[in-house]
C-alpha positions as protocol buffer text, in pm:
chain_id: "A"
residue {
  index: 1
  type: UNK
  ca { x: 9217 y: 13948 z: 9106 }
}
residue {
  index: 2
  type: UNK
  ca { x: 9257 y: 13761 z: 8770 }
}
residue {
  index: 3
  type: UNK
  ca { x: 9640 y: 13667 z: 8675 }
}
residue {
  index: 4
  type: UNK
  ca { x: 9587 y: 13935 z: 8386 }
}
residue {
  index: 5
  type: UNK
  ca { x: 9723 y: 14309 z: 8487 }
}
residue {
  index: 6
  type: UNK
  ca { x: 9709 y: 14532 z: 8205 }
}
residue {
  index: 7
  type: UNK
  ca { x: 9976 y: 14832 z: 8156 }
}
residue {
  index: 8
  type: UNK
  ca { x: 9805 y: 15060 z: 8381 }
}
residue {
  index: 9
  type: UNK
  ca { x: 9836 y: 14827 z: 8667 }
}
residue {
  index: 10
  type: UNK
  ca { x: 10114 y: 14764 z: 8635 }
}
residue {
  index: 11
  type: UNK
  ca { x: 10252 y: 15097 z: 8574 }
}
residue {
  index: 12
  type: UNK
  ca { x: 10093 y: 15195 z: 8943 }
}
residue {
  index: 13
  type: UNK
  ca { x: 10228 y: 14889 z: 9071 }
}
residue {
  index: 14
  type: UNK
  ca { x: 10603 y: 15011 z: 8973 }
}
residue {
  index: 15
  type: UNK
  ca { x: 10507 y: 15357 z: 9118 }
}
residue {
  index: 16
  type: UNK
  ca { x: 10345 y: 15232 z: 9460 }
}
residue {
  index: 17
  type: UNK
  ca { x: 10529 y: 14906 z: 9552 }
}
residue {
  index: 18
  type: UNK
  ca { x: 10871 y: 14898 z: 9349 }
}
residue {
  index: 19
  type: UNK
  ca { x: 11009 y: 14710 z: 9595 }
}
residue {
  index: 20
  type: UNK
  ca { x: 10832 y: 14423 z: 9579 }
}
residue {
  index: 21
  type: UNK
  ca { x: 10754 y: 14401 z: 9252 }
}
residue {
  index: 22
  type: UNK
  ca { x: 10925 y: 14161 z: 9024 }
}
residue {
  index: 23
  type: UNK
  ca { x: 10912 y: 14167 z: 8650 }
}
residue {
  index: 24
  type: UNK
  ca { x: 11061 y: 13902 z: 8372 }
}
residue {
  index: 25
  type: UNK
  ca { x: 11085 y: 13959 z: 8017 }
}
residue {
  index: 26
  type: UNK
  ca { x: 10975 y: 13579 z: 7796 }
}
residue {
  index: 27
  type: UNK
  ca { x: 11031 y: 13675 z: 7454 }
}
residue {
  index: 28
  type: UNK
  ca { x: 11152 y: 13434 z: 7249 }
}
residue {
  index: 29
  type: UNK
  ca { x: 11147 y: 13277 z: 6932 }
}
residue {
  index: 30
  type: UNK
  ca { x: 11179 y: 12878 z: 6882 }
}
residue {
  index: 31
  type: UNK
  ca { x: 11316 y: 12973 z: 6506 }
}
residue {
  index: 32
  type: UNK
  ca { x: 11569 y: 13233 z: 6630 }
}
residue {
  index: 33
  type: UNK
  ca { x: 11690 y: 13130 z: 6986 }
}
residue {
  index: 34
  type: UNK
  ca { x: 11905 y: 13483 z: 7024 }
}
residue {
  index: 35
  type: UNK
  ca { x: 11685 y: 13712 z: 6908 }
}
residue {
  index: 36
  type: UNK
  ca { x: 11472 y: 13711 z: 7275 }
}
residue {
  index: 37
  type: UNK
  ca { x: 11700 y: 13792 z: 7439 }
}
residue {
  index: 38
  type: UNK
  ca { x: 11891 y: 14049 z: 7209 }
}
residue {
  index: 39
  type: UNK
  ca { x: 11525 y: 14255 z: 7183 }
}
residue {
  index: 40
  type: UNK
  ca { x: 11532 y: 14202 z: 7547 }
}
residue {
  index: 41
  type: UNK
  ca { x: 11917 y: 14424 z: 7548 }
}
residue {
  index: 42
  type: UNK
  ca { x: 11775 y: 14669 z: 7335 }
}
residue {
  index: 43
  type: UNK
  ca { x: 11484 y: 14791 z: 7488 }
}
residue {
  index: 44
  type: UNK
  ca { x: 11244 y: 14614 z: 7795 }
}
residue {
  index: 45
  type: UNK
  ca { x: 11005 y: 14760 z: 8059 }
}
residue {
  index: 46
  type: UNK
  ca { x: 11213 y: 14964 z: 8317 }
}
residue {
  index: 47
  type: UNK
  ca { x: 11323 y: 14696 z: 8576 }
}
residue {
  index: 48
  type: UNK
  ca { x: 11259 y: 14384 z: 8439 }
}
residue {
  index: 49
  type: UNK
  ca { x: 11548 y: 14118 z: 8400 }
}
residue {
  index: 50
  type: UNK
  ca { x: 11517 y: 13840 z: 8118 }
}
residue {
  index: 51
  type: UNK
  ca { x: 11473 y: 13439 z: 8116 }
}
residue {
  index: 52
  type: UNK
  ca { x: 11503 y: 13240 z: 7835 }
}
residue {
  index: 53
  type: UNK
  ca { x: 11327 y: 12956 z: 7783 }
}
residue {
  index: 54
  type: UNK
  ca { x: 11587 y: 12712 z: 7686 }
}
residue {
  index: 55
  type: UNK
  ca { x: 11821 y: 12800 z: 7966 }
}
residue {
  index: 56
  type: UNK
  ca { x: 11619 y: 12909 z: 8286 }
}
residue {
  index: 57
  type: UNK
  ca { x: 11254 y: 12761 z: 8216 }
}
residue {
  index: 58
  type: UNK
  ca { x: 11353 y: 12423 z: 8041 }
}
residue {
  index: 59
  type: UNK
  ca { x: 11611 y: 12128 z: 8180 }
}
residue {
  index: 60
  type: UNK
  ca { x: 11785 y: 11963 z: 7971 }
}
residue {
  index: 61
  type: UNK
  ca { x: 11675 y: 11804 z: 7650 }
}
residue {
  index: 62
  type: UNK
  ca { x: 11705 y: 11397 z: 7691 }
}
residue {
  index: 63
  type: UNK
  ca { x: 11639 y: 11134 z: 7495 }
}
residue {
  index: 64
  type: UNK
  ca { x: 11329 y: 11138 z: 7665 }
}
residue {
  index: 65
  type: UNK
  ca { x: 11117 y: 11377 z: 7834 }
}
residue {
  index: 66
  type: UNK
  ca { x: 11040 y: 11630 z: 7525 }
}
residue {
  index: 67
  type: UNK
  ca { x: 11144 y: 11918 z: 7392 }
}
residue {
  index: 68
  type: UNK
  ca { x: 11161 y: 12132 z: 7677 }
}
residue {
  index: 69
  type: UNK
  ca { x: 11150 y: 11964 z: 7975 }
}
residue {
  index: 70
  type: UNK
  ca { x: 11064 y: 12129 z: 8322 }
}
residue {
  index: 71
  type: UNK
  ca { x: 11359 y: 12270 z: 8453 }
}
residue {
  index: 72
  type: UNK
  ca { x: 11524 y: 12079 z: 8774 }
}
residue {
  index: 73
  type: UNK
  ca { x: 11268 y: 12277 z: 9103 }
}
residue {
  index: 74
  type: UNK
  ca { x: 11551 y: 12377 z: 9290 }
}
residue {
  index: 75
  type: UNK
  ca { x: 11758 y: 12518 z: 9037 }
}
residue {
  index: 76
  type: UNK
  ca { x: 11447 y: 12682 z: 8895 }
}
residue {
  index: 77
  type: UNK
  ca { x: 11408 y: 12824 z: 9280 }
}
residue {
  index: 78
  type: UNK
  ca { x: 11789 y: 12921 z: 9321 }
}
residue {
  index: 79
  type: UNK
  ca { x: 11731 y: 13117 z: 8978 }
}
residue {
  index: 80
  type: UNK
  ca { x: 11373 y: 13287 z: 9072 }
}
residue {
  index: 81
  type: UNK
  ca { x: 11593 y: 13399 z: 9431 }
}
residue {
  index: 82
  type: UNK
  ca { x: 11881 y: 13532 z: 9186 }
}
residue {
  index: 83
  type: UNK
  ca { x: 11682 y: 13772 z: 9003 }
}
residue {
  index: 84
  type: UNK
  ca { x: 11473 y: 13877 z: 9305 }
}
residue {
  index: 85
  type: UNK
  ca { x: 11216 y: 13706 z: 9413 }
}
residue {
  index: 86
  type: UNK
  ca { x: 11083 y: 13572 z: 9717 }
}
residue {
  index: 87
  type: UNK
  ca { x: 10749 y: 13392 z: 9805 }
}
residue {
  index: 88
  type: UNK
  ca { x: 10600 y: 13697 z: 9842 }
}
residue {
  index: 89
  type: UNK
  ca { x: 10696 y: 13919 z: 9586 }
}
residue {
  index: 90
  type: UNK
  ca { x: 10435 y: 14004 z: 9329 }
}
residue {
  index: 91
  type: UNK
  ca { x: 10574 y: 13878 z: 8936 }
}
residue {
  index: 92
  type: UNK
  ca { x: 10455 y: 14008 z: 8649 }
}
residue {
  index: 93
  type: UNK
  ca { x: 10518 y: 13848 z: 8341 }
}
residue {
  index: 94
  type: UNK
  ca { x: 10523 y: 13956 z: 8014 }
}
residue {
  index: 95
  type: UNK
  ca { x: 10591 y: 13852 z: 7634 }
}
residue {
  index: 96
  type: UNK
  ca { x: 10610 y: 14073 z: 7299 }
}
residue {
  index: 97
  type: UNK
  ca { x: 10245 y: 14009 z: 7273 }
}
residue {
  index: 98
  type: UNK
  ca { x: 10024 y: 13751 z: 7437 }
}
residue {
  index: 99
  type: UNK
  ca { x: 10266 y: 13450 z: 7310 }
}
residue {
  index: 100
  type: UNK
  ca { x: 10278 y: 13116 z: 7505 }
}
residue {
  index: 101
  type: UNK
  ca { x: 10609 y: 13198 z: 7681 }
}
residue {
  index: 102
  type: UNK
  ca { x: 10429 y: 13433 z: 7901 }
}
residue {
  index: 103
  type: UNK
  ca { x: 10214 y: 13137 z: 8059 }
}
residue {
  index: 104
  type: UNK
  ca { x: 10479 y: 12864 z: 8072 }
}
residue {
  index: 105
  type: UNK
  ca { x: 10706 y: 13053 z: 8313 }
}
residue {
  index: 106
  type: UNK
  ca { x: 10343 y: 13168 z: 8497 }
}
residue {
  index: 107
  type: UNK
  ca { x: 10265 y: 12825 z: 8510 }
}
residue {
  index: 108
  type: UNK
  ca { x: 10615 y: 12738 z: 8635 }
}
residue {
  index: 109
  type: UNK
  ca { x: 10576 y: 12968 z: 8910 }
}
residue {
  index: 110
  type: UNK
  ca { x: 10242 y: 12831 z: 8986 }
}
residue {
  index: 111
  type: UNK
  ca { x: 10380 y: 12474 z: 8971 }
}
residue {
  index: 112
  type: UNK
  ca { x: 10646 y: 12562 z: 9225 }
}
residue {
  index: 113
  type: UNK
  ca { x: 10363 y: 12695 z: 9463 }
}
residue {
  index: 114
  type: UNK
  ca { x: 10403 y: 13065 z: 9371 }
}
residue {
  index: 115
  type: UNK
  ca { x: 10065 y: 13270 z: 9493 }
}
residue {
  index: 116
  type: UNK
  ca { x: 10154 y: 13594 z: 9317 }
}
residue {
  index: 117
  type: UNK
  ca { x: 10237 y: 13578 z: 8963 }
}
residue {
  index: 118
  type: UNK
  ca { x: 10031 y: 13767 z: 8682 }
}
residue {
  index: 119
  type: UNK
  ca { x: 10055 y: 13824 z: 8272 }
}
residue {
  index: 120
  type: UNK
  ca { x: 10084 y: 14116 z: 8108 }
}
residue {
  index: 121
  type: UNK
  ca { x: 9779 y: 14098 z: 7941 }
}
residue {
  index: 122
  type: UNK
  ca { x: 9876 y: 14256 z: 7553 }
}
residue {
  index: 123
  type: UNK
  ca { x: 10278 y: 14214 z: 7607 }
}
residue {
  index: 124
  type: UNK
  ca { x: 10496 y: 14465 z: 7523 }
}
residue {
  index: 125
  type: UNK
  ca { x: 10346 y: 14574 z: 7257 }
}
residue {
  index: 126
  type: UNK
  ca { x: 10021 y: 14716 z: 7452 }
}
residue {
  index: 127
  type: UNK
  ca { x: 10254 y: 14895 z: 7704 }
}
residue {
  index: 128
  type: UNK
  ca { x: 10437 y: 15056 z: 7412 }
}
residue {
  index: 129
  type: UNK
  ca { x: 10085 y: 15146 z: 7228 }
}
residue {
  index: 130
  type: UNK
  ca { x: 9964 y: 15280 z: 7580 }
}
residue {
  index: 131
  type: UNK
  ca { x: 10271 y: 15520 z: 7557 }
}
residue {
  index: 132
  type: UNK
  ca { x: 10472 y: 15393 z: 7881 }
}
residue {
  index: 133
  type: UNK
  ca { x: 10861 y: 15416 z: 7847 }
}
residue {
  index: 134
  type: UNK
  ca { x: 11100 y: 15199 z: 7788 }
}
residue {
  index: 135
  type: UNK
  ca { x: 11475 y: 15143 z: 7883 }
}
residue {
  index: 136
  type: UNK
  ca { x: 11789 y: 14906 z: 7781 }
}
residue {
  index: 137
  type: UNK
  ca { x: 11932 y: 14987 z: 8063 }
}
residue {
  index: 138
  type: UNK
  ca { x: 12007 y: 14606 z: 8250 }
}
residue {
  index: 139
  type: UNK
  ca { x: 11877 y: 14573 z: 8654 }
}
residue {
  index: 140
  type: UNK
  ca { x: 12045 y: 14472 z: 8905 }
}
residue {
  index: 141
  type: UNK
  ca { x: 11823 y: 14269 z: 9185 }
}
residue {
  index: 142
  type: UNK
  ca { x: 11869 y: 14270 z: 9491 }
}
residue {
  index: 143
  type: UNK
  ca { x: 11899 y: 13877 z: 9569 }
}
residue {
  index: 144
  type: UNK
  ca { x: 11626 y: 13653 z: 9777 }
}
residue {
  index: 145
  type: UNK
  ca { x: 11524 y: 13344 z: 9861 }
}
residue {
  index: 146
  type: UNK
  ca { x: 11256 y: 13151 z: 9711 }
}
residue {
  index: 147
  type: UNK
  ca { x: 11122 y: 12826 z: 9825 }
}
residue {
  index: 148
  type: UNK
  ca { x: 10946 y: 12603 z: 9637 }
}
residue {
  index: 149
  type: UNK
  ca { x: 10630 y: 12402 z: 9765 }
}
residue {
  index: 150
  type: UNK
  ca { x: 10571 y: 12219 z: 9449 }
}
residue {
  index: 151
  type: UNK
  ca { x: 10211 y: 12106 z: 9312 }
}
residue {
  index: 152
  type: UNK
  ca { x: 10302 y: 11758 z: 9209 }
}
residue {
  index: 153
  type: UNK
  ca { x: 9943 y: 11689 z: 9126 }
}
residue {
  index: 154
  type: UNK
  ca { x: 9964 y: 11962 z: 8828 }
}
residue {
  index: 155
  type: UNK
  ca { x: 10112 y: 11716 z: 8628 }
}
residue {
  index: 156
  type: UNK
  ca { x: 10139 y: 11377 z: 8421 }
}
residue {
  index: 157
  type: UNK
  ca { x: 10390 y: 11227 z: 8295 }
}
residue {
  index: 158
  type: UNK
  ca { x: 10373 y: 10990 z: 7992 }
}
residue {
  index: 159
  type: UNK
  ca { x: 10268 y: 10628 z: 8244 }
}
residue {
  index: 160
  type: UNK
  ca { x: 10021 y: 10832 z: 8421 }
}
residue {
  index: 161
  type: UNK
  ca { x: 9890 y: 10975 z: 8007 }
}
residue {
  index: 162
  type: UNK
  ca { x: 9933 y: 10582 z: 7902 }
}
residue {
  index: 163
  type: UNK
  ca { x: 9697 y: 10471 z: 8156 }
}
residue {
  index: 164
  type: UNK
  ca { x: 9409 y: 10761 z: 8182 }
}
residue {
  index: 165
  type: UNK
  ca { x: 9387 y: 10732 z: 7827 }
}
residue {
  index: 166
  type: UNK
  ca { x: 9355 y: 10321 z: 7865 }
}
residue {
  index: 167
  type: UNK
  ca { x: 9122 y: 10347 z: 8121 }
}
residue {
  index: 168
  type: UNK
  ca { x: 8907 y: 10660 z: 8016 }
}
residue {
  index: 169
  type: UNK
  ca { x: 8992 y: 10820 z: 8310 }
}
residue {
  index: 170
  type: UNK
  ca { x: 9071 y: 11172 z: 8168 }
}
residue {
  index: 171
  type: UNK
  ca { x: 9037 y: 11401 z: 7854 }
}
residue {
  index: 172
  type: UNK
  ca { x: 9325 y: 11477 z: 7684 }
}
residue {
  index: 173
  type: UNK
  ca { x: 9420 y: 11817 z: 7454 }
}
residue {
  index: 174
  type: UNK
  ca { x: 9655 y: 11893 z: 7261 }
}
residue {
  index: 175
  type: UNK
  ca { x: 9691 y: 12248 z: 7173 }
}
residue {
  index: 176
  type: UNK
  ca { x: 9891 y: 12273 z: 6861 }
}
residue {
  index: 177
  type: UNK
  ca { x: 9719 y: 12427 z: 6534 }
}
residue {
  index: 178
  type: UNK
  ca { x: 9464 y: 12192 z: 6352 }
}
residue {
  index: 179
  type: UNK
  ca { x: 9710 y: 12151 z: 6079 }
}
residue {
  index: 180
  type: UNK
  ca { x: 9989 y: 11978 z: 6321 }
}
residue {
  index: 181
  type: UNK
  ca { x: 9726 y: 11777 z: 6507 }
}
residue {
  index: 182
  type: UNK
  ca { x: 9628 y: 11599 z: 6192 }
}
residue {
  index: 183
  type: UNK
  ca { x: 9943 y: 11543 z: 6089 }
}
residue {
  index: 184
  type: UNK
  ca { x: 9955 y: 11785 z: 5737 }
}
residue {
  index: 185
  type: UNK
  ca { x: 10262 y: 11964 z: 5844 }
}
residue {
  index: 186
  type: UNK
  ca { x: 10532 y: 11902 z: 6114 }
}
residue {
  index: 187
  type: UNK
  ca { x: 10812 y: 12169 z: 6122 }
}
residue {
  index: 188
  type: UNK
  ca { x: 10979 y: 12003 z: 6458 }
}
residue {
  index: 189
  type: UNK
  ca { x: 10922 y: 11682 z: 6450 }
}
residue {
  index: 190
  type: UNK
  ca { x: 11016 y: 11326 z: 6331 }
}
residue {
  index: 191
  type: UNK
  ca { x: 10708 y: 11193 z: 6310 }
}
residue {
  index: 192
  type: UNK
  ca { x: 10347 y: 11397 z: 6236 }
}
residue {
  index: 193
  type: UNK
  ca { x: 9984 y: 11364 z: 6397 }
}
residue {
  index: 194
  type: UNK
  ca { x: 9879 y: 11330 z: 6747 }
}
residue {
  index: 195
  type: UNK
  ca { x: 9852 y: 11143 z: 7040 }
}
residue {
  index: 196
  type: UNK
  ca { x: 9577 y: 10923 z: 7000 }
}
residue {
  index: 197
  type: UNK
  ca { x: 9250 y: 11009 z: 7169 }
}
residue {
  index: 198
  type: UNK
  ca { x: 9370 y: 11382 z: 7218 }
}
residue {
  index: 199
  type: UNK
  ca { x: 9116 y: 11662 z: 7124 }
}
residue {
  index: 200
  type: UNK
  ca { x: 9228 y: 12010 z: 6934 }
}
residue {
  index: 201
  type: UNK
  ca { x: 9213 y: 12331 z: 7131 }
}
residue {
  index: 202
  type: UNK
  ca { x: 9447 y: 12526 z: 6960 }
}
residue {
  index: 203
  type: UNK
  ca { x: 9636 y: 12791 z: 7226 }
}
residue {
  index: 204
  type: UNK
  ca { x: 9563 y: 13094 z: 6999 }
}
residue {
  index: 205
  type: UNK
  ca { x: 9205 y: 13072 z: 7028 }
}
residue {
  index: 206
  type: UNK
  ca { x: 9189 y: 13164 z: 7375 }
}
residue {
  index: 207
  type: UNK
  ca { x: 9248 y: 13531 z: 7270 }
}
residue {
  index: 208
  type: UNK
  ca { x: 9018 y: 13741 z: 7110 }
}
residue {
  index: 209
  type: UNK
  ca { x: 9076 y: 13894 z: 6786 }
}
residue {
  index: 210
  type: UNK
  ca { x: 9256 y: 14182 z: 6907 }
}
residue {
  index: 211
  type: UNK
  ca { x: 9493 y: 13916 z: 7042 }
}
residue {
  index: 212
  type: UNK
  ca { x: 9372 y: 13978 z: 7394 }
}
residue {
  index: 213
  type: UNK
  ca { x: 9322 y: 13733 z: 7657 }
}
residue {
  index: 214
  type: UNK
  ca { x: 8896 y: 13637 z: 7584 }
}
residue {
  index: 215
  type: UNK
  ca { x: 8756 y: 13715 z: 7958 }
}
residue {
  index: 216
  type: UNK
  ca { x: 8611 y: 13456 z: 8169 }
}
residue {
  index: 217
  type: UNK
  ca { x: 8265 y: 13430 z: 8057 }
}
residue {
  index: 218
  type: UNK
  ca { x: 8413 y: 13409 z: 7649 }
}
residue {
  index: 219
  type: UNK
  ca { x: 8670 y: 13112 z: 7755 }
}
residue {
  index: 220
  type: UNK
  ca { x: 8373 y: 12896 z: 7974 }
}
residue {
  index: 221
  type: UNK
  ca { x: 8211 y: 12930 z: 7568 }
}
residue {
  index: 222
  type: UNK
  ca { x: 8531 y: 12806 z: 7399 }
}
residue {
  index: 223
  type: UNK
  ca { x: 8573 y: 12512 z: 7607 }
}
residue {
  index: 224
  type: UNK
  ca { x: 8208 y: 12460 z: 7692 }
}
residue {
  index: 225
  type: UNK
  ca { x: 8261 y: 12107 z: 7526 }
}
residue {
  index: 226
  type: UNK
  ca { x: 8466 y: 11957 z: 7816 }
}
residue {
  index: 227
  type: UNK
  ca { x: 8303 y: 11855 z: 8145 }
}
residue {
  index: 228
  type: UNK
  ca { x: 8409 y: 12043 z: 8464 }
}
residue {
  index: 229
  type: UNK
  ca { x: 8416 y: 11703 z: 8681 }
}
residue {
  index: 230
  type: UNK
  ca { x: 8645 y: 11535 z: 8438 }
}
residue {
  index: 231
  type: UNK
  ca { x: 9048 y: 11521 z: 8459 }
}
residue {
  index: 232
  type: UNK
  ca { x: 9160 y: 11721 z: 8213 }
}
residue {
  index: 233
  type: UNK
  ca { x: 9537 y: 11701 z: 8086 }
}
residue {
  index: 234
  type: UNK
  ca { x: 9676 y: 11997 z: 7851 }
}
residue {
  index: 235
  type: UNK
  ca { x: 9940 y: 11923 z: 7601 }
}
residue {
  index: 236
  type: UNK
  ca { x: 10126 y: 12046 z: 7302 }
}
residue {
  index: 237
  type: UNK
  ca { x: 10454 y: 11956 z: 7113 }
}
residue {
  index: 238
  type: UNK
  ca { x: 10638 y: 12011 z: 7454 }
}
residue {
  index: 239
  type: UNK
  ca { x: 10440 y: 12111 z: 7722 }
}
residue {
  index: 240
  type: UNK
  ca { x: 10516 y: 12513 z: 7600 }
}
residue {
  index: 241
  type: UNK
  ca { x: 10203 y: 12606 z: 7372 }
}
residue {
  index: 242
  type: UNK
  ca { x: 10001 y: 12410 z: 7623 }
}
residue {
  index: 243
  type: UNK
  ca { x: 10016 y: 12689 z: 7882 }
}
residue {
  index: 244
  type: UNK
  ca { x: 9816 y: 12918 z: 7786 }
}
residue {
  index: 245
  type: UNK
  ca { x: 9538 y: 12636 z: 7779 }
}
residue {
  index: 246
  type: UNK
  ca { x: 9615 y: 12540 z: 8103 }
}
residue {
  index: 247
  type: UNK
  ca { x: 9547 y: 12861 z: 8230 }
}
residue {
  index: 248
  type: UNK
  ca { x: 9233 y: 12954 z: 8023 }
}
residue {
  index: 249
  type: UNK
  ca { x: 9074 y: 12669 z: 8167 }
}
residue {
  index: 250
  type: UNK
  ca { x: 9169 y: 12748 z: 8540 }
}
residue {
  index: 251
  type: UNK
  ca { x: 9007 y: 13071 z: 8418 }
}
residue {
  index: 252
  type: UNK
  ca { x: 8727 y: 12965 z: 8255 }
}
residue {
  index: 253
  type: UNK
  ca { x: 8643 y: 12760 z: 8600 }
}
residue {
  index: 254
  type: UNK
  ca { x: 8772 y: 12437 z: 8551 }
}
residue {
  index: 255
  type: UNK
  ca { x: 8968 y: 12299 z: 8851 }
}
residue {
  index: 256
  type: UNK
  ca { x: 9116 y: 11942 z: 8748 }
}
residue {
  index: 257
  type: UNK
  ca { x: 9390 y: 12042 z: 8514 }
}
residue {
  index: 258
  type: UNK
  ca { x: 9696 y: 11923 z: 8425 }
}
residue {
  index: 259
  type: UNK
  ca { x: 9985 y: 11958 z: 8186 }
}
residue {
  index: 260
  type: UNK
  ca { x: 10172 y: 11663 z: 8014 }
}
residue {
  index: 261
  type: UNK
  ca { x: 10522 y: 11828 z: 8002 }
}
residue {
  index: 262
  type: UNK
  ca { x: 10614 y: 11578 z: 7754 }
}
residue {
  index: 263
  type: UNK
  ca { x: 10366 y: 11620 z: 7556 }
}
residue {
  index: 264
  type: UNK
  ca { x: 10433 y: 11490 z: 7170 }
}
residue {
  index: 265
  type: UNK
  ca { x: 10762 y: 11497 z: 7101 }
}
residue {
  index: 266
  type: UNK
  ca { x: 10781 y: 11326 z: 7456 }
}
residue {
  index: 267
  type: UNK
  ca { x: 10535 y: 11065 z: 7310 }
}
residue {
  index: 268
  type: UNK
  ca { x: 10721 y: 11016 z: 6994 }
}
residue {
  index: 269
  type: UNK
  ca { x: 11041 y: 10961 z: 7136 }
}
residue {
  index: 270
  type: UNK
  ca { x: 10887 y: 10584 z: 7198 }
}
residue {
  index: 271
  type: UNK
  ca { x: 10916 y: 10414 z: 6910 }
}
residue {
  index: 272
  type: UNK
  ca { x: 10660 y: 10179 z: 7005 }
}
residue {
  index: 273
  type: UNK
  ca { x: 10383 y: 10481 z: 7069 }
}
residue {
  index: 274
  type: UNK
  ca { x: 10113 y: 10527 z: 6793 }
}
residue {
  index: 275
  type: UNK
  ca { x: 10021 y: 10837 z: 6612 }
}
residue {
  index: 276
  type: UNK
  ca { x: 9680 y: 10952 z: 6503 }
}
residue {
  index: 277
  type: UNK
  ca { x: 9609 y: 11226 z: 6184 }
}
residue {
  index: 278
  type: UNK
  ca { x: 9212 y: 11182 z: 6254 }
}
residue {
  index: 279
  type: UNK
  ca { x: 9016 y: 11447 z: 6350 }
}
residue {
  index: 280
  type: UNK
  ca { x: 8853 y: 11351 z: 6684 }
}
C-alpha cells in the first residue's frame, strides 16, 4: 500500500481496528507557533492526540545543527510510546492540508525504523469536505512501548554534504521556493541563496493542483531529471520542507535518498561556508 490513505480509509480503519490505530495531528505554523496546536483544541479527527513540531519533532536549536534539529531518538521513542504507539501500531498522520509537517514526523517515524506510518492524503481539510465528524474532545492513550531501530544511513550531516559535494559523489536539492534558492528574499535567515551546487525542487510541486499528493507515475515525470543510481540528498532551510521531497522520491522509485537535517540555516551557521544566488 502507498503511505497515502485518504479519508475513507481511514474512516474504516477507525471503525475496524480502533485499537491499533494511532493518529497525530501536525498542524502548525512557523509564523504563529500557538496557533497548531490551539486549532488542534478546538476541533481534530476523533482520537487523534497532537505534536508540535518545535517541542516533540525538533531537539533543541544550537548554535549549530539548524533550525530544527532531529529530536534526541530515544526521547522521540519515549514520546511515540506516551501517546500510544508501539512498533506495530498503524499511524496515520495528518496536517490542515498536505503541508510539510505531515512528512517530517512520517519521515521521523521512518527514520526511527517505523514500518507502518501513512499521510492523510488532503489533511483535514479533505476529511471535513468528505463530511466525516469532528471532535475537541482531548484522548487519552493507552501507553506503549516503542523501540527504535534507527536508519542511520537516511541521513547526512554537513562533513558527509562537504565532501559528496567535493567529490561529486551525490546530487544535492534543496527544496525551498525558487525565490529563496536564488537568494531574492529570505524571511528566516541571516544570510540569502543556497548551498552551492544544490538543485531547486521546490516541495509544493509534488502535489497536483488540487493540492493532492501527484501519484507515482506524475512524480517519476517531476523528477525525471535526477538519475536513479545516484545518491541523492534532500534539503531545505532545516531539514522540514525537505520531507515531502524525500518521500516523493521514495515514491516516485528512487531508493538512495537522504535528508540533510541541517540543511541551510545549518550551512550558514559556518561563517566560513559559501552561498550561491545562481540558478543551477
Amino acid at each position: 500500500m502507498s503511505v497515502l490513505v485518504s479519508s475513507e480509509w481511514l474512516a474504516r480503519r477507525l471503525k475496524d481496528q480502533p485499537e491499533n490505530t494511532a493518529i497525530i495531528d501536525v498542524r502548525f505554523s512557523l509564523a504563529d507557533p500557538e496557533a497548531g496546536r490551539t486549532a488542534y483544541e478546538k476541533s481534530h479527527i476523533p482520537g487523534a492526540v497532537y505534536l508540535d513540531l518545535n517541542k516533540d519533532l525538533s531537539g533543541p536549536v544550537q548554535t549549530h545543527g539548524g533550525n530544527h534539529p532531529l529530536p534526541d531518538i530515544n526521547n522521540f521513542a519515549e514520546k511515540m510510546g506516551e501517546i500510544g504507539i508501539d512498533n506495530e501500531t498503524t499511524v496515520v498522520i495528518y496536517d490542515q492540508d498536505n503541508d510539510m509537517f505531515s512528512a517530517r514526523l512520517w519521515w521521523l517515524l521512518h527514520y526511527a525504523g517505523h514500518g507502518h506510518v501513512y499521510i492523510l492524503d488532503g489533511g483535514l481539510a479533505s476529511w471535513m469536505r468528505q463530511g466525516h465528524v469532528t471532535t475537541n474532545k482531548i484522548p487519552v492513550p493507552e501507553v506503549k512501548q516503542f523501540k527504535p531501530s534507527v536508519r542511520a544511513n537516511k541521513v547526512v550531516h554537513i562533513d558527509g554534504v562537504k565532501e559528496r559535494l567535493k567529490n561529486g559523489s551525490a546530487v544535492l536539492l534543496d527544496s525551498r521556493a525558487k525565490d529563496r534558492y536564488l537568494g531574492k528574499t529570505e524571511p528566516l535567515y541571516a544570510k540569502a541563496g543556497h548551498i552551492p551546487g544544490a538543485k531547486n525542487y521546490f516541495w509544493k510541486d509534488v502535489l497536483d493542483e488540487n493540492g493532492l499528493w501527484k501519484n507515482d507515475k506524475e512524480l517519476a515525470s517531476h523528477f525525471k531529471a535526477l538519475s536513479k543510481d545516484d545518491e541523492i540528498i534532500v534539503s531545505c532551510g532545516s531539514g522540514v520542507s525537505a520531507c515531502p521531497n524525500v518521500l516523493a522520491l521514495k515514491m516516485a522509485g528512487y531508493e538512495n535518498v537522504k535528508l540533510y537535517p541541517g540543511s541551510f540555516s545549518d550551512w550558514i551557521s559556518y561563517e566560513e561556508n559559501e552561498v550561491e544566488t545562481d540558478a543551477e
